[in-house]
Structure formats: C-alpha cells, structure tokens
N, C-alpha and C positions, 0 to 999 in steps of 0.2 A: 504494500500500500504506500502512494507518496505522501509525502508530509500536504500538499496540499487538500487531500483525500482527509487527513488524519483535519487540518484547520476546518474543511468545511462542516465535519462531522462533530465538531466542537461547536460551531457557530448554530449548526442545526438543534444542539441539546441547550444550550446558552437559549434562543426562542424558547423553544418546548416546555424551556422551564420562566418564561417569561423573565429573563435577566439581560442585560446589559448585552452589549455585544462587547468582547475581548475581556468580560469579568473574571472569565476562566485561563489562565495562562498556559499555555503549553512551554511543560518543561521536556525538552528531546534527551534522552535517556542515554550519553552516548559511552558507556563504560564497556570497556572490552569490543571496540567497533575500531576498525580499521583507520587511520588518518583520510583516509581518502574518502572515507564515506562519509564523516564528521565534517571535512571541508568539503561535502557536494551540497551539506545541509546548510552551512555556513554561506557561501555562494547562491543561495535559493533567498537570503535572506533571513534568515532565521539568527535569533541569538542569543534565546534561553536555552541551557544546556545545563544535565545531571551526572554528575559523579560517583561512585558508590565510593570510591578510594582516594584519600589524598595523595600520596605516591603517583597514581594513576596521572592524576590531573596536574600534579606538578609537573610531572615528564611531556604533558601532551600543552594543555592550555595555555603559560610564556607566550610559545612562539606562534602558535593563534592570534591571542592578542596583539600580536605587533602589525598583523595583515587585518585585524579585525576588533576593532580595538573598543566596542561598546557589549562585547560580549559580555552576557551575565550569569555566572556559572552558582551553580547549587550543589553545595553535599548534599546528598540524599542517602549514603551508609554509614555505617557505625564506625564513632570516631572515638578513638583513643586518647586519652589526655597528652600525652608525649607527642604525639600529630595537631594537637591542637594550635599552637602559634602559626603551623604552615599553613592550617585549614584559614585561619583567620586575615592571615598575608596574601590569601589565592582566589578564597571564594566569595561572592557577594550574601549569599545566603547556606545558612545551615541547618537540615532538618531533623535531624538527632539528637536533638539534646536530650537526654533519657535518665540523668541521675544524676545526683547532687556534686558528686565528685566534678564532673566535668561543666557543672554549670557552674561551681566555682572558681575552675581553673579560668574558664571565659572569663568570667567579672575580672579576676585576676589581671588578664590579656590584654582587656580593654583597657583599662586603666594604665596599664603601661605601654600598649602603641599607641592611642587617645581615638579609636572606633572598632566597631564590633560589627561582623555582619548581621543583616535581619538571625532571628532564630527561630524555629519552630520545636516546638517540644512532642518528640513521638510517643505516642499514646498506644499501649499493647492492650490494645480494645478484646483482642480476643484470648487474651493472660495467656498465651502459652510461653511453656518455660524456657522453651529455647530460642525466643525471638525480643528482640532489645525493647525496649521501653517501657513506661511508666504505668502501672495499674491502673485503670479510668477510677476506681475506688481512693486514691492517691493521688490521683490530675489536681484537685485544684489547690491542693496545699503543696505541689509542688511549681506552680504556675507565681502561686506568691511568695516561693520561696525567691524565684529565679526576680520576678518582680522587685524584691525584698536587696537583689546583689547590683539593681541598676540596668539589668539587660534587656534589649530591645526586642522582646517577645512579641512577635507578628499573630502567630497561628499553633496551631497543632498538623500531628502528621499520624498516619499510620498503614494499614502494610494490613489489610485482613487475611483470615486465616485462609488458605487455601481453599477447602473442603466445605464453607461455609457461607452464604449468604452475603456478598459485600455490603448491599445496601442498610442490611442492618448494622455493622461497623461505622458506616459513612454518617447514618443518623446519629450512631451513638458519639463519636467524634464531635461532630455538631452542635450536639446539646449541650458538651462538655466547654465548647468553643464559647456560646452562646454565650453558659450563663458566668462565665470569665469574662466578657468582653474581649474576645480575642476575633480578628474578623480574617486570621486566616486560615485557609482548610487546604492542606496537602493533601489531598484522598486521590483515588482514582487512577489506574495503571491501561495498558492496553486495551487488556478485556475487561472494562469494566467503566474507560471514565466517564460513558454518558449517564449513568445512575450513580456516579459522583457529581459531575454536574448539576444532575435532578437536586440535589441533596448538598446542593452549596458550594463544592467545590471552587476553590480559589485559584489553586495550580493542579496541575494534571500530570502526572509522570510516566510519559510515553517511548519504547524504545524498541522491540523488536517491529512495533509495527512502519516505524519509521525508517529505520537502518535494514531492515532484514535481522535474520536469526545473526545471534551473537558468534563473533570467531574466536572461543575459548581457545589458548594454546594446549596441546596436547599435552 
C-alpha cells in the first residue's frame, strides 16, 4: 500500500468520525527499513517518522537531517535510562515513558540541556507482564508524578494486546487521557488505526503498511 493510500484512508476515518482534517498524525514507522525506502518516503514529502531504537536512529537520522532538515522523528520503543540523553539530543518526541526511574532521569536531562522533547507516557492497558508500561490502575498518579518533575507531558500511548479487541484498549487509553487532561493519544498501528481514529487518536503508528514487510537481518 503507498503512503498516499495509507493519508487518504486516514483523512476518510478523521470525516467518519467527524474530526478535523490532519487531527490525526501519521507517524511512518521506519525501524529496521532499508535507507532507500525511508528516503523514497522522505522524497514523497512526508516527515513524521518512528523509531523503536535509539542506536537505530542515531546511525540513520544525522545524515537525513542534513538533506531534510524539518524532519520530526518519534521514539516509539522502550528506552533505557543510559540511552536517554541520546534519545533527548535526536528525537522531537518520546513515547515510553513507562516508570518513574526514567521519568526522572528526563527531568534530570532537561534541566541540564535546558528542553525536553514532547513525552507521552505508555499505558499497559492490557497488564500483560511482559510488555513495558504503566498499569491504567497506576496512570494517573503517575501522570502527576511526571507532572510533579516539570515534564512536558502531551498524551499517552499504548500497544494492545494482540489477541484482543483494540478498540476496547483505545477507549480505555482515552478515558484515562480524558480525565488527566492530556489531549494526546498515541493509539493505532496498521491494522487497526481507523478504530483508533474513531476513538480519538492523535498520532497513528504506521509501518509495514507503508514500507513493505520489514528487512530483519538474518
């Protein structure tokens, strides 16, 4: 599918759901994607773009920038406290923030380079134990905690379970957003963002279906 395919199909659930047109951002998913394919999106115009790995995006994004230089790149994986100065020095936005350890190292950061990117705090809407973030039972007293160290908390994020109902994740996210005042929603992946859309999404986190199936090294 081409990214324009992927805009109109954005633009068609933004109506449906009676919102704004461009309320919903498309973030192009390009981790583990070829440079060549990354600059044919680049080139099309495009220039929100997702990272899962700092490493990744330090070795790729630099020398982007210098041909393309309003790019606006997003962590969207789990980040490490010892990654965190890079993530902060590379990315405009970060959507992991997921436990107190590493929202304090942020505040930390901030105060000593003097800006922080946006953050979004991921929400494990559907508590399983082996996926990163914050219990929604836990959400809002860690919302002011993060609040509480001066960070520029945009939204939430989360990542539903597999096997389970997105839209019921995307609601619950939502609610959680809602009654925080937090007016961003990271929800929504390939199969699934026009019923994040429906259900408020802010950014959109798109990637095979833009690039093609991913070129894991063997």
């Amino acid at each position: 599918m081409s990214l324009s395919e992927i805009k109109s199909r954005i633009a068609a659930a933004e109506t449906a759901a009676g919102r704004a047109p461009g309320s919903a951002e498309l973030i192009a998913v390009s981790k583990v994607q070829p440079n060549e394919r990354v600059e044919a999106v680049l080139e099309e115009g495009h220039r929100i773009f997702g990272e899962n790995r700092v490493q990744e995006a330090a070795g790729k994004w630099p020398e982007f920038r210098e041909k393309f230089s309003d790019v606006d790149l997003h962590l969207i994986g789990p980040l490490q406290t010892n990654k965190a100065r890079q993530a902060m020095e590379l990315v405009n936005a970060i959507h992991s923030v997921d436990r107190p350890k590493l929202a304090t190292t942020l505040a930390r950061l901030a105060q000593e380079l003097g800006h922080c990117p946006e953050l979004f705090i991921q929400v494990n809407t559907g508590e399983e134990e082996q996926k990163a973030g914050i219990l929604p039972k836990d959400s809002d007293g860690f919302i002011q905690e993060c609040r509480a160290l001066d960070l520029p908390i945009k939204g939430l994020m989360c990542i539903p379970p597999v096997d389970e109902e997105p839209s019921l994740h995307f609601a619950l996210l939502a609610k959680i957003a809602e009654r925080n005042g937090l007016s961003g929603l990271s929800m929504g992946m390939s199969g699934d963002f026009e019923s994040a859309i429906a259900l408020g999404a802010t950014h959109v986190r798109v990637g095979s279906a833009i690039f093609g199936e991913r070129a894991y090294s063997a």
